[in-house]
C-alpha positions as CSV (number, residue, x, y, z in Angstrom):
1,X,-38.1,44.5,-15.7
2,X,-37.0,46.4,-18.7
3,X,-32.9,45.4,-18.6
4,X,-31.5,44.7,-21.5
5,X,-28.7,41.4,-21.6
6,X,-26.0,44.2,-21.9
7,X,-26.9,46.0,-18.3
8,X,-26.8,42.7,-16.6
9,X,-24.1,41.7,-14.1
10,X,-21.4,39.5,-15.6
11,X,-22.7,35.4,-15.3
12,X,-26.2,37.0,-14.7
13,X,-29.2,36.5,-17.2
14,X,-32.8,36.6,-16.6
15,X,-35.5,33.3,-17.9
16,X,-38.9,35.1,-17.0
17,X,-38.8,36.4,-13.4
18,X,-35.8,34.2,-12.5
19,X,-32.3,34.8,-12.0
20,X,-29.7,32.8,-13.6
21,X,-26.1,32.5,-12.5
22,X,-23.5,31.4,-14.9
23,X,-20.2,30.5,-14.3
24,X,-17.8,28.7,-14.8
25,X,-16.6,25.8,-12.4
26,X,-14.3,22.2,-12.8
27,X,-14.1,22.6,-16.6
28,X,-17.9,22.3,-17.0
29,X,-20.5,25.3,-17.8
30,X,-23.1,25.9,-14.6
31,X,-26.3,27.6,-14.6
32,X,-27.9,27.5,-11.7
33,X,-31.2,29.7,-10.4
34,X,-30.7,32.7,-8.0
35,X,-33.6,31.9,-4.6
36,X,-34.6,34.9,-5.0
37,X,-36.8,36.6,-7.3
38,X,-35.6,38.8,-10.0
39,X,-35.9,42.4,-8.7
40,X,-33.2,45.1,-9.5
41,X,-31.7,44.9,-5.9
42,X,-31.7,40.8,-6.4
43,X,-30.2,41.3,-9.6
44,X,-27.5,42.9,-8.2
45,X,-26.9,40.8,-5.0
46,X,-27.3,37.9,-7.8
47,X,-24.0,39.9,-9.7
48,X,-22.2,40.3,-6.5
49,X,-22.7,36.9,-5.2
50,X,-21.7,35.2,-8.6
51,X,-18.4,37.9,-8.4
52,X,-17.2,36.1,-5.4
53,X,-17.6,32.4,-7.0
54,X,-15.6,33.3,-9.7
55,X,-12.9,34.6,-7.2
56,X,-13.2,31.4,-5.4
57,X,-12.9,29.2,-8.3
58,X,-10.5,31.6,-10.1
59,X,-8.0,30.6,-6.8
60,X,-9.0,26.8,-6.5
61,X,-10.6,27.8,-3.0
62,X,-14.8,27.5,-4.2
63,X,-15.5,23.9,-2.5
64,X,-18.6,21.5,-3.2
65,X,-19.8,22.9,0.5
66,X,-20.0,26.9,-1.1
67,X,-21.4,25.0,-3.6
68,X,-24.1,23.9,-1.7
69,X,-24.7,26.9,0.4
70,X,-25.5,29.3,-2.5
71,X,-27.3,26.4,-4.3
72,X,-29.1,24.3,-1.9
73,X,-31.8,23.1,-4.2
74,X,-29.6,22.6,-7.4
75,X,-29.9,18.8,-8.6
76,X,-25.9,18.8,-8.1
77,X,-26.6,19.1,-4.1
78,X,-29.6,16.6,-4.4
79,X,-28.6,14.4,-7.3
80,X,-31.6,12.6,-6.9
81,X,-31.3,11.4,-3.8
82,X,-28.1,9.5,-4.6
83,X,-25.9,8.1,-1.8
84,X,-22.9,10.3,-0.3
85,X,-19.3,9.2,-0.6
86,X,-18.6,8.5,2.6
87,X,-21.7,6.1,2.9
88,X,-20.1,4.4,-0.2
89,X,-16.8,4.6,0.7
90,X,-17.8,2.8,4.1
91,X,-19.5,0.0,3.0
92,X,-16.5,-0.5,-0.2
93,X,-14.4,-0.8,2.9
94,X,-16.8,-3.2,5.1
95,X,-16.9,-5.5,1.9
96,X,-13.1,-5.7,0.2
97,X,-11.6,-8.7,0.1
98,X,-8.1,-7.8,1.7
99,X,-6.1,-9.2,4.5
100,X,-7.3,-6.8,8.0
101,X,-3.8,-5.2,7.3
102,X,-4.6,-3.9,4.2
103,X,-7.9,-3.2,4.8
104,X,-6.7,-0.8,7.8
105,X,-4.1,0.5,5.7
106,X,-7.2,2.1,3.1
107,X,-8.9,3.0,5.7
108,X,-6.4,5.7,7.2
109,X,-5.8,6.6,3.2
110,X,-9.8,7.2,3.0
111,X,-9.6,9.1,6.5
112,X,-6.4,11.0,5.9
113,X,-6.8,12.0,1.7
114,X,-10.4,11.2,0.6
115,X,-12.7,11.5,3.8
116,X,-12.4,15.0,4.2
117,X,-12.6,16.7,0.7
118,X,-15.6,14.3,-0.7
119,X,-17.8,12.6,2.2
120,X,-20.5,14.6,2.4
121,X,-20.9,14.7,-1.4
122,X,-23.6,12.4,-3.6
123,X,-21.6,9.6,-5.8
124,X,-23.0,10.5,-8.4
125,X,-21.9,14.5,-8.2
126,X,-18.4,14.0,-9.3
127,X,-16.7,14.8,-12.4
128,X,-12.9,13.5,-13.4
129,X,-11.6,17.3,-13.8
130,X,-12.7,17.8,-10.5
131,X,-11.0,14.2,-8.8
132,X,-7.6,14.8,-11.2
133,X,-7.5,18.5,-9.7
134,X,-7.8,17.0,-6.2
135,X,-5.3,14.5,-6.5
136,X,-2.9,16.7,-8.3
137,X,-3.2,19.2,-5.3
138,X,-2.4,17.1,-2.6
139,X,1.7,17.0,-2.3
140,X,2.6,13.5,-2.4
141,X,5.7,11.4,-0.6
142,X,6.4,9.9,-3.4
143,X,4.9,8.2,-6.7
144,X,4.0,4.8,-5.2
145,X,2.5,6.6,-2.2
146,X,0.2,8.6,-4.7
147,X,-0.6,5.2,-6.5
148,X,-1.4,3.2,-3.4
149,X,-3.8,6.3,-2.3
150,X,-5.5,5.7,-5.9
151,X,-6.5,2.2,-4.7
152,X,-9.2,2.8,-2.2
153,X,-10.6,6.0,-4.3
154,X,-11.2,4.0,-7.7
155,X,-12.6,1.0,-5.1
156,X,-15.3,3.5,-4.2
157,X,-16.4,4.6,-7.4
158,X,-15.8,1.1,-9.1
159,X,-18.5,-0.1,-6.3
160,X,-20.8,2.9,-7.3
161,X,-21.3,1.6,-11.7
162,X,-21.4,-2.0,-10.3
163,X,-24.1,-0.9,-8.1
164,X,-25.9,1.2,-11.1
165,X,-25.4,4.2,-9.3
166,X,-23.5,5.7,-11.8
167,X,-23.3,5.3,-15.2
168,X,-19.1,6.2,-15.5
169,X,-16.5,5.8,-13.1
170,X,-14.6,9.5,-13.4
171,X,-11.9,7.9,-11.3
172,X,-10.5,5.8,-14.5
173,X,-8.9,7.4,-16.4
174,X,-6.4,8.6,-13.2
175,X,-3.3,7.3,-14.1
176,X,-0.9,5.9,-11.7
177,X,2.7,7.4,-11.7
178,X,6.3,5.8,-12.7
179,X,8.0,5.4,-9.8
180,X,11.6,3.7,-9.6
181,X,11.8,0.3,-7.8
182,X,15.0,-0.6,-5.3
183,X,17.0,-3.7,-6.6
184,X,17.3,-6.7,-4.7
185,X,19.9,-6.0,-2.4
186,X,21.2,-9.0,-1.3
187,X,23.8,-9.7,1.6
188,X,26.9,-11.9,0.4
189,X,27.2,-15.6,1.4
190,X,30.7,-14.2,3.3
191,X,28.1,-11.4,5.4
192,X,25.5,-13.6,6.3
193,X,27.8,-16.8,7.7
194,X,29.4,-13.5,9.5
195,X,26.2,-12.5,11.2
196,X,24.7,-16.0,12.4
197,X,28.3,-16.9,13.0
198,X,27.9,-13.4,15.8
199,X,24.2,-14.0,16.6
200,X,25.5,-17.4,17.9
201,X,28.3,-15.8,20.1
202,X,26.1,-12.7,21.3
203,X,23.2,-15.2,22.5
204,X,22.6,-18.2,24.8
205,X,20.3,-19.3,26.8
206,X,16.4,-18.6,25.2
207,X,17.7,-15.2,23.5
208,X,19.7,-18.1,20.9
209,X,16.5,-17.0,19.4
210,X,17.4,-14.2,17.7
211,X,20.5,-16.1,16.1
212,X,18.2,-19.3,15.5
213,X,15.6,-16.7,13.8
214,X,18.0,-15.4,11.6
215,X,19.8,-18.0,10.2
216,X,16.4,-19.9,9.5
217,X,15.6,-16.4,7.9
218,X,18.8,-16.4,5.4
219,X,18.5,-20.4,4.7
220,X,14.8,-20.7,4.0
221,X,13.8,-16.6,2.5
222,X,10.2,-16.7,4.0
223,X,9.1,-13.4,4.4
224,X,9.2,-12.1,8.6
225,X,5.6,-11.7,8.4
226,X,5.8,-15.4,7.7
227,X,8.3,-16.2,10.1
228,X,6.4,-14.6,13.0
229,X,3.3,-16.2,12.5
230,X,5.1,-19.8,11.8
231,X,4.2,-22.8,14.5
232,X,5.8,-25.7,15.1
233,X,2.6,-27.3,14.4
234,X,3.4,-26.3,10.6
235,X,6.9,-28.1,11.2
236,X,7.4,-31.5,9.8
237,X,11.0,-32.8,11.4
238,X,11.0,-36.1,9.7
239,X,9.9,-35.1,6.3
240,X,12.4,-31.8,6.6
241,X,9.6,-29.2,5.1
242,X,8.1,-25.9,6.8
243,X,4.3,-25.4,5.6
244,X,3.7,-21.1,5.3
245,X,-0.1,-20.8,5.4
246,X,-0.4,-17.7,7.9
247,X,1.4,-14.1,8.1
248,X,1.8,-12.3,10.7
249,X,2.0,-8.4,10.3
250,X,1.6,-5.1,12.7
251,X,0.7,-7.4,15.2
252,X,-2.5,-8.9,13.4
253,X,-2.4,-12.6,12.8
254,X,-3.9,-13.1,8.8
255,X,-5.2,-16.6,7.9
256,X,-3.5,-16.5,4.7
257,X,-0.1,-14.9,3.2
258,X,0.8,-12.2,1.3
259,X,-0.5,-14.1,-2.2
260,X,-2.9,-16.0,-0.5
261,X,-1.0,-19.5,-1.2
262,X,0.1,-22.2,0.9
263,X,3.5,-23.4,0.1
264,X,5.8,-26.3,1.5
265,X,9.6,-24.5,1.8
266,X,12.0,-27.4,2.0
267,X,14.3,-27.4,4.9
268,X,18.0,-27.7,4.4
269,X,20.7,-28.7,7.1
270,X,21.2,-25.1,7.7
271,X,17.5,-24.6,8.2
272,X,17.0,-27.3,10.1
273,X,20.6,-26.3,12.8
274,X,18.3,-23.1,13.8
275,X,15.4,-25.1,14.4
276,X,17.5,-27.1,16.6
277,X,18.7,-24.4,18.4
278,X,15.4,-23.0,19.3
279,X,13.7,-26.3,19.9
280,X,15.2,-27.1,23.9
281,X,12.9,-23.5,24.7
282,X,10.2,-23.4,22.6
283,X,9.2,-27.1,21.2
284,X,7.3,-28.2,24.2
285,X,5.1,-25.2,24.5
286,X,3.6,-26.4,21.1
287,X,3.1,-22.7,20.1
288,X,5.2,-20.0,17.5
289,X,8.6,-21.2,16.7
290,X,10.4,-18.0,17.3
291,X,8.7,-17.1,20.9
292,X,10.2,-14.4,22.8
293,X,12.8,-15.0,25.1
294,X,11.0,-12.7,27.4
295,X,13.7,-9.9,29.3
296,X,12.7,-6.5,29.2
297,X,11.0,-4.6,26.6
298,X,9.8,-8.6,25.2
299,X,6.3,-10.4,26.1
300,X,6.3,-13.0,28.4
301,X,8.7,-16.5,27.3
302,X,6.6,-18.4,25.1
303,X,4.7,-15.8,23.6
304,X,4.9,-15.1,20.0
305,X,6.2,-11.6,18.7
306,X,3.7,-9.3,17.9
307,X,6.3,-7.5,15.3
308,X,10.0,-8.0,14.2
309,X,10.4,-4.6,16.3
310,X,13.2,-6.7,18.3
311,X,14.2,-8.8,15.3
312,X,15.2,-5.7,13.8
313,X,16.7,-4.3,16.3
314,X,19.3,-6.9,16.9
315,X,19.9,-6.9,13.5
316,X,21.1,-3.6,12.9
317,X,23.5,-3.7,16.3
318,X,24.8,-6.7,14.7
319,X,25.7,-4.8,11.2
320,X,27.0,-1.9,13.3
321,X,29.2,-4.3,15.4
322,X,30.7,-6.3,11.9
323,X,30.7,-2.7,9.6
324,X,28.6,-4.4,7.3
325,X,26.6,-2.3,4.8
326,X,23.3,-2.0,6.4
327,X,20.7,-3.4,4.4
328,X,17.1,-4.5,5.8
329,X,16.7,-7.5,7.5
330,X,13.8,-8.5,4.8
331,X,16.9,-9.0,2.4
332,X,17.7,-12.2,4.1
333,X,14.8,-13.0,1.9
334,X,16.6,-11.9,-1.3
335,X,20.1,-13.4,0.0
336,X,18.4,-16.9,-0.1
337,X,17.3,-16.0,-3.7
338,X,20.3,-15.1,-5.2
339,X,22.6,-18.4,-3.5
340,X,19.7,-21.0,-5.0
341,X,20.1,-19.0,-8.5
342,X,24.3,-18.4,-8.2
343,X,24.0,-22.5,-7.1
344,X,22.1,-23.4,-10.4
345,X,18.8,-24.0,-8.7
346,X,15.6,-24.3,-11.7
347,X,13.5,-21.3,-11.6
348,X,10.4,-22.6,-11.5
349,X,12.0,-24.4,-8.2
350,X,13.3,-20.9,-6.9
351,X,9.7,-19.2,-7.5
352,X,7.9,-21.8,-5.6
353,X,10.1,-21.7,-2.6
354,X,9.5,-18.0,-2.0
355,X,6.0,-18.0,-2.4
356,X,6.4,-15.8,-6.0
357,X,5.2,-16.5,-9.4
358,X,7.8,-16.7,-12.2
359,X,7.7,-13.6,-13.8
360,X,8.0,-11.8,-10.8
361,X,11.0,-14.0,-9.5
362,X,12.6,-13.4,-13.4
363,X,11.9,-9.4,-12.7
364,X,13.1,-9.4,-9.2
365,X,16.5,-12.0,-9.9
366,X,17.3,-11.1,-13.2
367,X,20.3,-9.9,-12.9
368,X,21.8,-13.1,-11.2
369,X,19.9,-15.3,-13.6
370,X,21.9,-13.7,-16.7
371,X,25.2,-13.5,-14.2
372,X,27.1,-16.6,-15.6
373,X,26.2,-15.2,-19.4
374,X,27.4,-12.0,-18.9
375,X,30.4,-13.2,-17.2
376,X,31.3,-15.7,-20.4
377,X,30.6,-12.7,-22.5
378,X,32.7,-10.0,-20.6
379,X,35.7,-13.0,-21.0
380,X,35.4,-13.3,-24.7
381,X,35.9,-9.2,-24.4
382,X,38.7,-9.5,-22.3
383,X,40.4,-12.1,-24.7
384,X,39.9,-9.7,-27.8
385,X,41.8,-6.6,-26.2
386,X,44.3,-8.8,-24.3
């Protein structure tokens, strides 16, 4: 051949009568043969083709498919036979233990983010320069978003080293983001007696339902998904407890709640007044508590709601009507928090009643827990300048 190193293409060197291509690609060094054997006119096709990769890479557009059109036979492409992504990602999905919801949710983030850029790729081909650079280039919604599309991704490759497919997961060491969490946003005691006290006058009939549903929503603080999927089977009149052993969310019915508990929530007398006011048209069919009173745009009477689509509704005419602050109806939840804390109620008592552990109730409630405190405090201040 007679070239010497210096006469070479850039990223081209010779080993015998092959062709080496060098470059460059995902912060790791690649040297991968040329098919072709090393003539001058190969050498030089070999120079032009490696020009172009390094323009590809050089403007993030050189995918794992280029890849594996100019290198068909590297062990990158064949990585020893070594399942594809997708085929792992598929059967992480088939076998996660998460409620259908959930498991629907990750699979429109494996379909929408993950899917397209790495399916056809072997598990074991991946490198964490290359997944940071992929998540980093996608333009997010916001932090949480980001971290919740983390979760399926590091499922997939966590699956992988527990099968022995590959020795380290590159997916962890990507960090999740700080994102700011919304306050509890509770309703007052004054705003909530205004809107059952309206539901009550706005409905009769069946549709007392949506004022029965609320009321039982800011005197008990189970979740809607609970309150959907709620019987009258898990009633016990007598005893005055609700049992919440089910959820009920995007129209799937889920065996278990959102932290996979059952929990007995005690039924006070303003509990209990909604239950009464629902029973006359919905006890005897034996079915959901809150059925739908069935005019237009519901299901048929009797029927369980599929969503709080109406629920929600209702409640926002309702704010609009009284010019109260919007706030989402799932803050009923937090309303019923904050009167059992403001009321004295023991936190241990508090956290089993909504169906949360301690710490998070303490996290969540903490600023009514320390209210009374900081109120004695903010006195002795007052005193001193007065």
């Amino acid at each position: 051949m007679g070239r010497k190193p210096s006469q070479l293409p850039t990223g081209i060197s010779l080993e015998g009568n092959r062709i080496i291509i060098r470059f460059t690609w995902n912060g790791e060094r690649v040297r991968e043969p040329y098919h072709l054997p090393a003539t001058p006119k190969n050498i030089e096709r070999a120079g032009a083709l490696r020009s172009e990769i390094a323009h590809r890479i050089k403007f993030g557009l050189f995918t794992h498919a280029d890849f594996a059109k100019h290198f068909p036979r590297s062990t990158r492409v064949l990585a020893d036979d070594a399942p594809l992504f997708g085929q792992l990602a598929q059967l992480w999905l088939d076998q996660v233990e998460v409620s259908p919801n959930t498991r629907n949710e990750y699979r429109k983030v494996l379909n929408r983010y993950w899917m397209p850029m790495f399916a056809p790729r072997p598990i074991n081909s991946f490198t964490f320069s290359e997944l940071r650079a992929a998540v980093n280039g996608i333009e997010w919604s916001s932090a949480k978003t980001r971290n919740n599309a983390l979760i399926p991704l590091r499922g997939v490759f966590e699956l992988a080293v527990e099968d022995e497919l590959i020795d380290r997961d590159p997916s962890a060491r990507l960090k999740n983001l700080k994102h700011q969490k919304q306050p509890a946003d509770p309703f007052t005691r004054e705003e909530a007696e205004q809107i059952i006290a309206h539901l009550y006058e706005e409905y009769a009939g069946h549709s007392v339902v949506h004022a029965a549903y609320f009321e039982f929503a800011f005197f008990t603080g189970m979740r809607p998904s609970e309150m959907l999927a709620l019987q009258w089977s898990d009633i016990d009149l007598k005893r005055h407890y609700a049992r919440v052993a089910k959820a009920q969310s995007k129209g799937r019915l889920n065996d278990q709640t959102k932290t996979a508990t059952v929990r007995d929530v005690i039924l006070n007398e303003r509990a209990l007044h909604a239950l009464k006011a629902i029973k006359p048209y919905t006890y005897l069919a034996g079915g959901p508590v809150f059925a739908s009173p069935g005019k237009t745009g519901y299901k048929q009477p009797g029927e369980g709601y599929k969503t709080e689509k109406a629920q929600r509704m209702v409640f926002t005419r309702t704010l609009k009507k009284l010019g109260i602050r919007h706030r989402p109806a799932y803050n009923t939840r937090h309303t019923y928090a904050t009167m059992l804390l403001m009321a004295g109620a023991n936190l241990a008592f508090v956290a089993a009643q909504l169906g949360h552990s301690i710490t998070m109730t303490t996290t969540v409630y903490g600023k009514w827990l320390s209210g009374k405190a900081d109120a004695a405090e903010m006195a002795k201040l007052a005193a001193s300048i007065g």
